[in-house]
C-alpha positions in Angstrom: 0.0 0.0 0.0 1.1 3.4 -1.1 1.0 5.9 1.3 2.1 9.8 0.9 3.6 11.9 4.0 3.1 16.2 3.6 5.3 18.4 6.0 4.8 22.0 6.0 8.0 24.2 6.5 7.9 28.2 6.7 11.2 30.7 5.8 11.4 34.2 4.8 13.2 35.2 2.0 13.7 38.3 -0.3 14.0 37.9 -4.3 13.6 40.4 -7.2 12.4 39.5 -10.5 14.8 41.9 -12.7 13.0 40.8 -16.1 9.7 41.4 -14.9 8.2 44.3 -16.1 6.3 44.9 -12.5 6.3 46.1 -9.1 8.2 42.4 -8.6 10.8 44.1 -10.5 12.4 45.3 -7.2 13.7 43.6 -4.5 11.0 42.6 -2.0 10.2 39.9 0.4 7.6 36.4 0.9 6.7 34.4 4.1 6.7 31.5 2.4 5.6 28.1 3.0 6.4 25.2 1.8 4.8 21.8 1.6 6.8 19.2 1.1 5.1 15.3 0.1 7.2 12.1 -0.4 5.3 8.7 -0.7 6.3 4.8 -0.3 5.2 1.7 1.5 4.8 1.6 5.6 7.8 -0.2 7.0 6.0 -3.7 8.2 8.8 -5.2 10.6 6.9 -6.2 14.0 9.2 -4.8 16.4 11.5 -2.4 14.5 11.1 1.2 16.2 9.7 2.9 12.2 7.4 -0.4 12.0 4.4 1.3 10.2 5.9 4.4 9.2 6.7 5.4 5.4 9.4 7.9 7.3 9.8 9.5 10.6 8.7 13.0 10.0 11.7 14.1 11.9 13.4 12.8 8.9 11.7 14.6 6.7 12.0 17.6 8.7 15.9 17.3 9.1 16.6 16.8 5.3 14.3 19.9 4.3 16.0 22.1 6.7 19.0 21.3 5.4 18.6 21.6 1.7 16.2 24.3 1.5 15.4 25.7 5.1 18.7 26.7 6.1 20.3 28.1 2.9 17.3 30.0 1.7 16.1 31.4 5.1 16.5 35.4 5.5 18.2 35.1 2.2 18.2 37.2 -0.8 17.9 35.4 -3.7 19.2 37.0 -6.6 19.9 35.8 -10.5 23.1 35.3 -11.2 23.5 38.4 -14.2 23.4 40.5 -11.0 26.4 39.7 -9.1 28.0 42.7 -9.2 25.0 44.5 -7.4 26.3 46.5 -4.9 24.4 46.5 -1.5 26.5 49.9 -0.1 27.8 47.7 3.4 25.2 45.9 4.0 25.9 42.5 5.3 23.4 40.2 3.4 22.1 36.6 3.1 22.9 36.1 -1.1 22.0 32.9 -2.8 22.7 33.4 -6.4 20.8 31.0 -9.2 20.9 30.9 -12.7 17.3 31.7 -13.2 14.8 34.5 -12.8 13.7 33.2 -8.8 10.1 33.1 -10.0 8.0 30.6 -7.1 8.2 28.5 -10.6 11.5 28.2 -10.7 12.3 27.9 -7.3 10.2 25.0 -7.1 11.5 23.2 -9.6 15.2 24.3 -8.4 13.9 23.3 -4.4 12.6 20.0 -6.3 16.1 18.9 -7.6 17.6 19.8 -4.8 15.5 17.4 -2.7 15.0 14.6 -5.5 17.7 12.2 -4.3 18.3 13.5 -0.6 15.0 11.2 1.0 16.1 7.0 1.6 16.0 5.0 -1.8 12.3 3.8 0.0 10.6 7.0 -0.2 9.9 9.0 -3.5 9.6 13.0 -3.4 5.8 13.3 -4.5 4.9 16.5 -5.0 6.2 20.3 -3.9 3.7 23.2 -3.2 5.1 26.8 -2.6 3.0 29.1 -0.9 4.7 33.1 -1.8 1.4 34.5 -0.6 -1.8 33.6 1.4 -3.5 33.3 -1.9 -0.9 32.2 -4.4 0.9 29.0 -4.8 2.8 26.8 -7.3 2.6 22.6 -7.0 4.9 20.6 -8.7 4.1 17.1 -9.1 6.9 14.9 -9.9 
């Protein structure tokens, strides 16, 4: 039986969108959340301390924080073309990528980034990135 585990994780993070022709055009910042789903078959091993579980949650929890949690917090996350921005002494959080950071994008980049880090008996399912209280992107994989 296929089962499929969702954990939710929240970060703040800055971005600007220097193609768009929009307010996004500037830097500016999301609360995000993120919902992360992975799917597989409960371990059945009478005895074993995971019997029944796909995977611990803590396990899910450990290997999103580390991967996407951690580097992305409080981070500004700007496309690569911009590197020589100047940010006049400010110390800053800077993740550069080689894509406009649309929630697109950053989905699909959070999604390979996660892809092989769960056990070889889970799957990563699905992604859902919340920028706003009203606007999301799902990837299903």
């Amino acid at each position: 039986m296929l089962l499929r585990l969702t954990k939710r994780f929240t970060f703040e993070m800055a971005h600007a969108l220097p193609a768009y022709e929009g307010k996004c055009h500037n830097i500016h910042g999301h609360s995000y959340k993120l919902f992360v789903t992975v799917e597989g078959t409960p371990l059945q091993q009478q005895g074993a301390s995971n019997d029944g579980m796909v995977l611990d949650f803590s396990a899910i929890k450990n290997i999103v924080q580390q991967h996407i949690v951690e580097p992305f917090d409080h981070a500004l996350v700007l496309p690569r073309q911009k590197e020589n921005l100047s940010l006049g002494g400010f110390a800053a959080k800077l993740v550069w990528v080689d894509f406009q950071p649309t929630t697109e994008n950053l989905l699909m980049h959070f999604a390979q980034l996660l892809e092989h880090a769960f056990p070889p008996s889970t799957r990563l399912h699905s992604l859902k990135l919340y920028e706003t209280e009203s606007s999301c992107a799902e990837l299903i994989l």
